[in-house]
N, C-alpha and C positions, 0 to 999 in steps of 0.2 A: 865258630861258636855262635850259636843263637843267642837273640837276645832277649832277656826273660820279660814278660810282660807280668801289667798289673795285676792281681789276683783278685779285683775289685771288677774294675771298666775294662780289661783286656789292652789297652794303652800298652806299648812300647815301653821299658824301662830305660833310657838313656843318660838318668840322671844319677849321681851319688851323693849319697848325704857321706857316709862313711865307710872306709873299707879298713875292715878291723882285724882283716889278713884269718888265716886258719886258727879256730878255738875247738877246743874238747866240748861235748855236751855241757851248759853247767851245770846241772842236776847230775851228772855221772858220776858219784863219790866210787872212789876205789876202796874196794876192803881190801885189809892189809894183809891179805893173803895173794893177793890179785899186783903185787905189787912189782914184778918182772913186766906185767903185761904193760903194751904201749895203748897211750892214748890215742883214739882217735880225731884229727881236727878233719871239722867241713869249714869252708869259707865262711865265713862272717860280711857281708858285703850287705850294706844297709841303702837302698833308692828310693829314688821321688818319682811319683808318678805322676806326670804336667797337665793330667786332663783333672784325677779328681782330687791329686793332691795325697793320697794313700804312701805313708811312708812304708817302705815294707824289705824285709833282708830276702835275698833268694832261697828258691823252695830245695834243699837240699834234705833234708832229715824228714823221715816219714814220721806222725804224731805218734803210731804204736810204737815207733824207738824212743819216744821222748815221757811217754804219759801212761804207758799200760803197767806201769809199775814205778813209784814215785816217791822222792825223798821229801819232799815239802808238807808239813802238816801245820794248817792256819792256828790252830789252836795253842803252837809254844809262843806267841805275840799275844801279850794279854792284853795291848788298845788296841789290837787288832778285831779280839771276841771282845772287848767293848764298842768297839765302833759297828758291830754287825748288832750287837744287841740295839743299841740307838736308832739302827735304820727300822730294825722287826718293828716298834713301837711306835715309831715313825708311820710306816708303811699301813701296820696294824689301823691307827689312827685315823689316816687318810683315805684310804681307801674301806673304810669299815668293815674290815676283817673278822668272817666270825666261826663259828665249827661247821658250817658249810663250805667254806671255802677251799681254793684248792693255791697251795704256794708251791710252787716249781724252782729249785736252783738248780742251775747248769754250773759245773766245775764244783758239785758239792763238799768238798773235800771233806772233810774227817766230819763236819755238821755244826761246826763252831759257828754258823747265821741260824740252819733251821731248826737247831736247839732251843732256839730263842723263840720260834712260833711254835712245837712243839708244847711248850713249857704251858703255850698260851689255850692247850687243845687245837689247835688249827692245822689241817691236815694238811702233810707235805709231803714229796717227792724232792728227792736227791739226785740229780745226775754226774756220774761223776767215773772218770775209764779206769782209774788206778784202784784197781780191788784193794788192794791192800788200802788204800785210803779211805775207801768205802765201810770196808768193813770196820773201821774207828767209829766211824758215824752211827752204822748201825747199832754202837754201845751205848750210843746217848740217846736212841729210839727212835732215830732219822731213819726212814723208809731210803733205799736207796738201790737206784737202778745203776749198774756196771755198764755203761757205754759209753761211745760219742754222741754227741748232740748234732742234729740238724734236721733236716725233714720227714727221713723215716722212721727216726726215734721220735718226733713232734706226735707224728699219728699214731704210733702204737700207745704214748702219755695217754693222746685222746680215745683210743678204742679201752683201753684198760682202766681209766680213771674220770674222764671226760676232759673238761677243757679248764685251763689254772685263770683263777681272776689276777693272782700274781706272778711275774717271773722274775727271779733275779738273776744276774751273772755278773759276777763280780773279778774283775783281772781274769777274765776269759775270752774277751772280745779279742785281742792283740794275739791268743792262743793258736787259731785256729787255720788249717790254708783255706779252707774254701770257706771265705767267711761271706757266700751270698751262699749257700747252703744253710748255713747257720743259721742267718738274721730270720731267712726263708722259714726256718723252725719256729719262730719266736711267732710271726705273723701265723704260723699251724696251728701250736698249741694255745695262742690265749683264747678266754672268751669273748665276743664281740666288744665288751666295756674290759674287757682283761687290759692290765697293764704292765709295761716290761721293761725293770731297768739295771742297766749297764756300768757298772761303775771302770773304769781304767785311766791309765796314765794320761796325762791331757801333753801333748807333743809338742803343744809352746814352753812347759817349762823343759822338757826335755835338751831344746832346742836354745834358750835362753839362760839354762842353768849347765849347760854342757853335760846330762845327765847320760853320758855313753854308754854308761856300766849298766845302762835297763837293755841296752840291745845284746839278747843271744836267741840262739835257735828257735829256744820255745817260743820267744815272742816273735810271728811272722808277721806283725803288721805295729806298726803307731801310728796311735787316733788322735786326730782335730775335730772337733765339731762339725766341721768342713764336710772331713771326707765319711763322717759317721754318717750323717745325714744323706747325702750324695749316694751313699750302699744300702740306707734305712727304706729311701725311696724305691730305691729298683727293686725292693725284696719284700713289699708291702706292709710295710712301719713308717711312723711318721713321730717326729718327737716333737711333745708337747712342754718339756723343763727341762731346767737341767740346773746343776749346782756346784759350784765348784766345793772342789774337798783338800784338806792336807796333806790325806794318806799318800803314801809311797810318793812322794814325793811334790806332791801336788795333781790331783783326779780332777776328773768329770763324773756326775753321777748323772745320766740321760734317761728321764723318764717319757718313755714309747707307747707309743699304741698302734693297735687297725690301722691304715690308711682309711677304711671307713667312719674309725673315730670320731667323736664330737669334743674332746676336750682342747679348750681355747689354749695358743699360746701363750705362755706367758713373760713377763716382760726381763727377766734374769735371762730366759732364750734370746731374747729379740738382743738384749746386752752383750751378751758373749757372742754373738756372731757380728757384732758389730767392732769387738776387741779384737778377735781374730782378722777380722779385715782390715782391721786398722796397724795390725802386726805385719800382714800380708801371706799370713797363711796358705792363700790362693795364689799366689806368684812363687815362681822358681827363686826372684833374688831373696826371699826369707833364710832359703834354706844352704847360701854359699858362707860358705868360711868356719862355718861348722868342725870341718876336719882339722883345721890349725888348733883350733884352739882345743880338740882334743889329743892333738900332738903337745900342747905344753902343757895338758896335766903330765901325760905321762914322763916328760922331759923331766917335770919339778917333780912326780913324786920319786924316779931314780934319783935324781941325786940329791933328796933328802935321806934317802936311806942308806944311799952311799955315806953319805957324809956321817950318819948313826955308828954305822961299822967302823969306819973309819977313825970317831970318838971312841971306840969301843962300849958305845949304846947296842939296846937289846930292843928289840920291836918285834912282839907279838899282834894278833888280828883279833879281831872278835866278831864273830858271825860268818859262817862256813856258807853265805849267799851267793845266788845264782850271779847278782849281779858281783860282786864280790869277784867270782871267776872271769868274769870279763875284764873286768880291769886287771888282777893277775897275769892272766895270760897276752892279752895285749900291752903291755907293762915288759913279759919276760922277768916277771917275777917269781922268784921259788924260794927253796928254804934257806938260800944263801944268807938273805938277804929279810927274810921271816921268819923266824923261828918252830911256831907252830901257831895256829888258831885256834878257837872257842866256842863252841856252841851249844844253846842247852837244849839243841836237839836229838836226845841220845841217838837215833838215825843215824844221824851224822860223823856221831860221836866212833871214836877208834879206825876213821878211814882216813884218807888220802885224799887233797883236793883233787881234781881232774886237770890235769896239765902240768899247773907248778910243784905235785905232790905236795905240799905243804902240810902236815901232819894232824888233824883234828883231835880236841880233847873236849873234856867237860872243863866250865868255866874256874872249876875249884886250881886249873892247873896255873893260872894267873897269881894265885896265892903262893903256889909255892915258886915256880920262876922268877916273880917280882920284876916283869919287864919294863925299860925306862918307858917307852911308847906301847900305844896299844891304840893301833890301825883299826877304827871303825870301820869293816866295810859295808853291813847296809843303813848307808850313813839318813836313811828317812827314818832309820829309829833310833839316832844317834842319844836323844836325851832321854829315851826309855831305858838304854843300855848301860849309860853313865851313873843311870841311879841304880842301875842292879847291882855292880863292879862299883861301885864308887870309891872302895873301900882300896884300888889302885893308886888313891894319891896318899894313903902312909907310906907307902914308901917312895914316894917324890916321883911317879908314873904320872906319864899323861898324856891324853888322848888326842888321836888326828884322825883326821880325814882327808879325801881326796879329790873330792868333789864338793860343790863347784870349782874348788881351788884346795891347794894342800894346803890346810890350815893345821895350828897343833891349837886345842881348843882347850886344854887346861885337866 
């Protein structure tokens, strides 16, 4: 067997952060018609790469299996479309944004960010592979191009439109395999003072918060500052800020330019590379011991829910999430032992998880069930969701999570 190298610097992979054995796509909802058919698992097998630090799972799933037709729409998270409205304003602001300009998002999904420059008159482009996703967008007046992003898509942006004074990509960077194709895009399409920025999971809380359930297929890479930078370089971008964020779990939001650039660094950059080195992001010892202590989540949250069954307690889920199926399926959990999940994603709603089948409903099915527990799984929008369901502790329900530890949080 060969050994898979970085998809970054080409580096040898000889290191493991984690190996999470065979999982089904998590994005693969089964219709409950499809329900004889078997899932398929690819390896789950998550490495460190020693030269530039790129944490990355092996290349096993091709993007058109994962992204040319898509269950995820940003817009059923409503701090999620406020948090994108914040950045437009933001961005708008800073960058003095006006109906000349041109704003570019890559993974534009349904257009829950460029609704927000639209609104403002500011002319945009969507990039975005899952037509069905696209075409949401195009209801809210979002222009939107059906592709992958990277270099040959950069240039036809620039023959068809010219060049964007902004780019965003937001939870796209971690998406992609050939992410020096990619970056290569961003350096294509801006204009010389164009700017471009990247928000995604930042890998120290990953890594310090035991956040396993973000690694599956779609994501082939997690980002440090480290190895962002390290790929920005080779691909001609250079980053000038960067900020840290709450979302999903704890982000980066990395604002890029040219490599011929003139905009000065600034001192939040110069901090955070200072906290990562002082973490030791750049050394192999950061990243050992990682796997234990993702073995006693799953240790504690089996025999919490044994012990539910056992009392003759009822545990239902809430959120039919990608990461959601990672711990699932790594867990060997199914509907023994979970009853059914929730999600106000109608999408989602009337399928099957991928792996543990676990049966998906709308949130109203909580009312009538009246389960004692109700398993948070994407537990970074834990206190969005407890206020939606709140109405779970009349009847003496209450809710857990699994991460960073199995907590029952009331």
């Amino acid at each position: 067997m060969t050994t898979p190298t970085c998809r970054a610097c080409g580096t040898d992979l000889k290191h493991t952060l984690v190996d999470l054995g065979l999982s089904p796509l998590a994005n693969s909802y089964v219709p409950l018609d499809h329900e004889s058919a078997t899932d398929k698992g690819y390896p789950l097998h998550a490495r460190v790469c020693s030269e530039c630090f790129l944490v990355q799972v092996d290349d096993v799933v091709p993007p058109s299996d994962i992204f040319s037709h898509y269950a995820y729409f940003s817009s059923y998270s409503s701090s999620w479309v406020e948090h994108a409205r914040k950045y437009a304003e933001y961005a708008t602001e800073r960058l003095a944004l006006t109906k000349s300009s041109l704003v570019v998002e890559v993974a534009s999904n349904d257009g829950y960010l460029l609704q927000h420059f639209v609104a403002k008159d500011i002319p945009v482009l969507g990039v975005e592979p899952a037509a069905n996703v696209a075409a949401e967008a195009e209801k809210k007046g979002v222009r939107s191009l059906v592709a992958f992003f990277g270099k040959e898509t950069a240039q036809k942006i620039v023959s068809d439109l010219g060049h964007a004074n902004l780019t965003a990509a937001n939870n796209v960077l971690a998406h992609v395999p050939d992410i020096n194709d990619f970056v290569a895009g961003f350096a294509e399409v801006l204009a010389d003072d164009g700017v471009a920025t990247f928000e995604f999971p930042h890998l120290m809380n990953l890594l310090e918060k035991t956040q396993f359930d973000t690694i599956y297929h779609e994501h082939f890479s997690y980002l440090s500052l480290y190895a962002v930078e390290k790929c920005f370089v080779a691909n001609g971008l250079k980053v000038f800020d960067v900020e840290e964020l709450p979302t999903h779990g704890g982000s980066l939001r990395v604002w890029a330019q040219k490599a011929s650039g003139i905009r000065q660094e600034t001192e939040a950059l110069k901090n955070l590379r200072g906290k990562e080195e002082a973490a030791g992001i750049n050394t192999l010892a950061c990243y050992e011991g990682f796997e234990t202590k993702v073995q006693t989540i799953r240790d504690d949250l089996l025999s919490f829910l044994k012990k539910a069954k056992a009392g003759g307690k009822t545990v239902a889920a809430y959120g039919a999430a990608a990461k959601g199926n990672t711990l699932l399926n790594y867990c060997a959990i199914n509907s023994d032992l979970i009853d059914f999940v929730v999600d106000a994603n109608p999408h989602k709603q009337n399928t099957l998880l991928p792996g543990s089948r676990i049966p998906v409903h709308a949130p109203e099915k909580l009312k009538e069930a009246k389960p004692d527990y109700v398993l948070i799984l994407p537990w970074n929008l834990k206190n969005e969701i407890m206020k939606d369901v709140d109405y779970v502790h009349q009847w003496g329900g209450q809710f857990v999570v699994a991460v960073p530890e199995v907590a029952v949080i009331g």
